[in-house]
C-alpha positions as CSV (number, residue, x, y, z in Angstrom):
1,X,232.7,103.7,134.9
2,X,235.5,105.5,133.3
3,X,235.9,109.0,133.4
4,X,238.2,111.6,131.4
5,X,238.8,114.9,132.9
6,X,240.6,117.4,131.3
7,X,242.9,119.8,132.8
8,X,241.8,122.1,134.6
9,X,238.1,120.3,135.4
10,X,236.4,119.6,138.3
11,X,236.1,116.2,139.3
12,X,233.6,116.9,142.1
13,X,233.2,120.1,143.7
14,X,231.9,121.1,147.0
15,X,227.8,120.4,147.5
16,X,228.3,117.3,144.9
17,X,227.0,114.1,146.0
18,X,229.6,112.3,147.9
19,X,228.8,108.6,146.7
20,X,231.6,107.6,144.7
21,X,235.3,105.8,144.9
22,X,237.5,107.3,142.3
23,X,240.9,105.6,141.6
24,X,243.3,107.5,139.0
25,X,244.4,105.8,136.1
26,X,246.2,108.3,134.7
27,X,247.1,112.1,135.3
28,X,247.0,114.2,138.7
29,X,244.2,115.6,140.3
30,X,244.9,118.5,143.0
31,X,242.7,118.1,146.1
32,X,241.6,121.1,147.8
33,X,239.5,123.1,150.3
34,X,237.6,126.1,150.1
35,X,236.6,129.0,152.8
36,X,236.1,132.5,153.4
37,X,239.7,132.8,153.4
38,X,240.5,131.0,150.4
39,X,241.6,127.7,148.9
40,X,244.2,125.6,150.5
41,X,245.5,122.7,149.0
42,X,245.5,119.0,150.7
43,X,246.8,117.1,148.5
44,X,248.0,115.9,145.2
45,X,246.7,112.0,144.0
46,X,248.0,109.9,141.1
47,X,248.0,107.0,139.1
48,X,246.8,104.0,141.6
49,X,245.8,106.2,144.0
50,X,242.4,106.5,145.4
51,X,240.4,109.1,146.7
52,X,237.5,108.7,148.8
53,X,236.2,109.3,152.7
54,X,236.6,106.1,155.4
55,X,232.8,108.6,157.0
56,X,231.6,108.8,153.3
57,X,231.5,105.2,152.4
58,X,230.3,104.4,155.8
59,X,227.5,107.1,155.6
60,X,226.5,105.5,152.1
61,X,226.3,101.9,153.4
62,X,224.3,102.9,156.2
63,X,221.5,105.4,154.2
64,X,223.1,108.6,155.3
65,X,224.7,110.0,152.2
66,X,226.0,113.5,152.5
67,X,227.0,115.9,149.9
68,X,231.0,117.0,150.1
69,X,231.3,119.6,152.5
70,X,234.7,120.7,152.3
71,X,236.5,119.0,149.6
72,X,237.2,119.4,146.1
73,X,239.2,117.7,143.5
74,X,240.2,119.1,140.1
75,X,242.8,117.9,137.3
76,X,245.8,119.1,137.0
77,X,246.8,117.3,134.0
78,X,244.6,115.0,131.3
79,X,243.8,112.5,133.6
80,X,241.5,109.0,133.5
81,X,239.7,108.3,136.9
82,X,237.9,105.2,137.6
83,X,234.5,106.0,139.6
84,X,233.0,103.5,141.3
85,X,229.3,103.6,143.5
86,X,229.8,103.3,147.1
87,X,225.9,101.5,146.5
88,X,227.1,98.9,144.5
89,X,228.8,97.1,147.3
90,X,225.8,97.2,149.4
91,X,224.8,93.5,147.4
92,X,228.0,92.6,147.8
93,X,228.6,92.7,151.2
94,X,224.6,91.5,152.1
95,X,226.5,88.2,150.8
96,X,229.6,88.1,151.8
97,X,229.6,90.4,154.8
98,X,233.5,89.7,155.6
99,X,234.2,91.8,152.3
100,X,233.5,94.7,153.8
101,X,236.4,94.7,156.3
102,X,239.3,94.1,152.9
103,X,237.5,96.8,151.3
104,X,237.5,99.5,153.9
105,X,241.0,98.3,154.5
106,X,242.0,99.4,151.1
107,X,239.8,102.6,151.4
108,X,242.1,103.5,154.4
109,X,245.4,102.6,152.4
């Protein structure tokens, strides 16, 4: 699914289901955290890259989904994200188990 955030929205926020692989398009998204303190920044992803969790997409594929707990990602720019379901590939790799080593592979990239 393609998604088109606008500058300045959330993409997820913190408590959000964390089921997804997103892959920019287009624009820049800010990742950040957020504590009693305040919020500090991670880091900035763009065009080609993805953002996702190695734990996440191994906490989907076995049953244990999780919300985000400390990460949030909001556009800094007009951007174009492509999200994808962590749950999708569960077919996938019930087939073609050897898949699931290129895939986290490219997760870790």
């Amino acid at each position: 699914e393609t998604l088109r955030v606008s500058a300045g929205q959330f993409l997820f926020r913190i408590g959000d289901p964390d089921r997804y692989i997103f892959v920019v398009q287009s624009g820049k998204l800010d990742v950040t955290t957020t504590d009693n303190l305040g919020t500090s920044h991670i880091k900035k992803v763009g065009p080609g890259e993805s953002l996702t969790s190695l734990l996440s997409f191994i906490d989907v594929l076995t049953g244990h989904a999780n919300p985000y707990k400390s990460v949030q990602a909001q556009a800094k720019v007009d951007s174009v994200v492509l999200r994808l379901s962590m749950e999708a590939f569960l077919q996938v790799f019930d087939k073609n188990p050897e898949l699931l080593i290129r895939v986290v592979q490219m997760v870790m990239a």
